[in-house]
C-alpha positions in Angstrom: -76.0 167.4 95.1 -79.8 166.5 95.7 -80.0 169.4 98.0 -78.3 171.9 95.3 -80.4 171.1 93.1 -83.8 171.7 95.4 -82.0 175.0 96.0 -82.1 175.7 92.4 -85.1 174.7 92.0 -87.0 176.6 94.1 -85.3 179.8 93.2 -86.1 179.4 89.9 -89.8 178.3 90.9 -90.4 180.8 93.5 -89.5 184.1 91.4 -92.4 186.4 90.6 -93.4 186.9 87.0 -92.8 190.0 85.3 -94.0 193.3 86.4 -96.2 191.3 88.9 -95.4 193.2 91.6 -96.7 196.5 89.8 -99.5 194.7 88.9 -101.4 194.3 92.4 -100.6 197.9 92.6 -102.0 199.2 89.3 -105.6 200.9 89.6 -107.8 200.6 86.9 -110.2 203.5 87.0 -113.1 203.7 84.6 -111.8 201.0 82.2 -112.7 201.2 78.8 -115.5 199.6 76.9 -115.5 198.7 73.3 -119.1 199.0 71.0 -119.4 198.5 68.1 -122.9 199.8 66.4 -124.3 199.3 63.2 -125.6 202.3 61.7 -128.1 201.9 58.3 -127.9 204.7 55.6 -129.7 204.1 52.4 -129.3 200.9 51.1 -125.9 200.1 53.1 -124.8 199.3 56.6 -121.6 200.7 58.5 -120.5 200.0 61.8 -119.1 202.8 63.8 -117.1 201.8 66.9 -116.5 203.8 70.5 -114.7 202.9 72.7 -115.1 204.8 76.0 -114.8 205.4 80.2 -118.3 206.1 80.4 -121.5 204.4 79.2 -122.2 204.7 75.9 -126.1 204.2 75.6 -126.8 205.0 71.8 -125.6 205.9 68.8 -128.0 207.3 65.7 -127.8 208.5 62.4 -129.3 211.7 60.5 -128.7 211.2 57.0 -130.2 215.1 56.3 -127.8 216.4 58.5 -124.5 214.3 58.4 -124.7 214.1 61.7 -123.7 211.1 64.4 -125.8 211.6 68.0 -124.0 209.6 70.4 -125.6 209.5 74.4 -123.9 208.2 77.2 -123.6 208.8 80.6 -121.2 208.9 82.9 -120.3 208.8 86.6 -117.1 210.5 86.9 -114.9 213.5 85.4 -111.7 212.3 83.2 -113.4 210.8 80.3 -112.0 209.7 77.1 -114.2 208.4 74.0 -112.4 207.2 70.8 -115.3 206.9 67.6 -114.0 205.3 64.6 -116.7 206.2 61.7 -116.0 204.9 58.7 -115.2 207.8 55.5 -117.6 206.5 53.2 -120.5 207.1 56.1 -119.7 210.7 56.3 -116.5 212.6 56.0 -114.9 215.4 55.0 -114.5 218.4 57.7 -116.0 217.4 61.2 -118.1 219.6 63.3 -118.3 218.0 67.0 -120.6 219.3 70.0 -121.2 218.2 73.3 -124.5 219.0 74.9 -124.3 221.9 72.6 -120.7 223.5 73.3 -118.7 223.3 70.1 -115.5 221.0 70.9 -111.6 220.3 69.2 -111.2 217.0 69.5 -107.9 215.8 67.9 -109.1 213.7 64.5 -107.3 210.8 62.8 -107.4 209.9 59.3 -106.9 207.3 57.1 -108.6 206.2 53.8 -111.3 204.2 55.3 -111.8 205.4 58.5 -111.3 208.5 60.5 -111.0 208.2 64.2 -112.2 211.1 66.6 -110.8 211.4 70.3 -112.5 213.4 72.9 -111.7 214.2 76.3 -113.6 215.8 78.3 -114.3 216.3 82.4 -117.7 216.3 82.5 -120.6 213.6 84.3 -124.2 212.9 84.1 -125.9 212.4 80.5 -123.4 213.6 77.6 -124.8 213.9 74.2 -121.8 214.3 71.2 -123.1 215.3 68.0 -120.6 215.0 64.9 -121.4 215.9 61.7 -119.4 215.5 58.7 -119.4 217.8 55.0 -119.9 214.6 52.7 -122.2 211.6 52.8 -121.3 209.5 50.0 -124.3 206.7 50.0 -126.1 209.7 48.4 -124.4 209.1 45.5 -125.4 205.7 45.0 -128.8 206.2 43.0 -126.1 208.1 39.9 -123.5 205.6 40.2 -126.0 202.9 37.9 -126.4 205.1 35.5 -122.6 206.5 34.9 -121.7 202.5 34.6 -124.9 202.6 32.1 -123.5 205.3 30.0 -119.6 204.4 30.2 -120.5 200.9 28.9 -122.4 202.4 26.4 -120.0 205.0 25.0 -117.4 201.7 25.7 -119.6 199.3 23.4 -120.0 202.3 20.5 -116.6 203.3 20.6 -115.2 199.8 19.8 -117.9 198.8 17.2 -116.5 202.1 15.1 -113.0 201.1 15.4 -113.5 197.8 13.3 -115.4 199.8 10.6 
């Protein structure tokens, strides 16, 4: 009964996990990496994340322009870069270049953050430009002044109703 149960035992012991076997067999080529970069506009801070194949070196802001420059380089063809930029940063309608050729990239939406996915089979230095239709933060210097003025109509408007 001993030896049964050694039997057992070493079956059960001696099994490979799951998908192990795939594993050792599965190639990673050009993993991703993850970034996450704050980007100042105005008074405020946002952080837009990539993740991508390739090196992503940079990522600026033109607040003029709407416009995100991202530079990265990479070593191989098959890339993939998703950018999550936050609505109230810019948004709207994108416009998206790459080293100056207009691109499609498929875009994402939700209501805080819109995610952009390119693909592209390009190497060296890549430079993606996205500009959006609306910055909001420009907004920011009114928005004072119409919580001034509602309070005010707010604190008139009820001192008349008890007359």
């Amino acid at each position: 009964m001993l030896v049964l149960g050694l039997g057992i035992s070493s079956v059960l012991f001696s099994t490979q996990a799951f998908g192990q076997a795939n594993i050792q067999h599965l190639k990673l080529y050009h993993p991703g990496i993850k970034w996450e970069w704050p980007i100042k506009a105005s008074q405020y801070t946002f952080t837009v994340t990539t993740t991508t194949n390739y090196d992503m070196q940079n990522v600026t802001f033109n607040n003029n322009t709407k416009t995100l420059a991202f530079i990265g380089n990479s070593s191989h063809t098959g890339n993939i870069a998703e950018i999550d930029i936050p609505t109230n940063l810019i948004g709207g309608n994108y416009t998206t270049f790459q080293n100056g050729t207009q691109l499609h990239p498929i875009v994402l939406r939700n209501a805080n953050l819109t995610t952009v996915i390119l693909k592209f089979n390009q190497s060296g230095k890549v430079e993606t430009d996205i500009t959006g239709t609306t910055y909001l933060p420009e907004f920011s210097g009114i928005v004072p002044m119409v919580m001034a003025a509602s309070f005010g109509i707010l604190f008139l408007t009820m001192r008349y109703q008890k007359i």
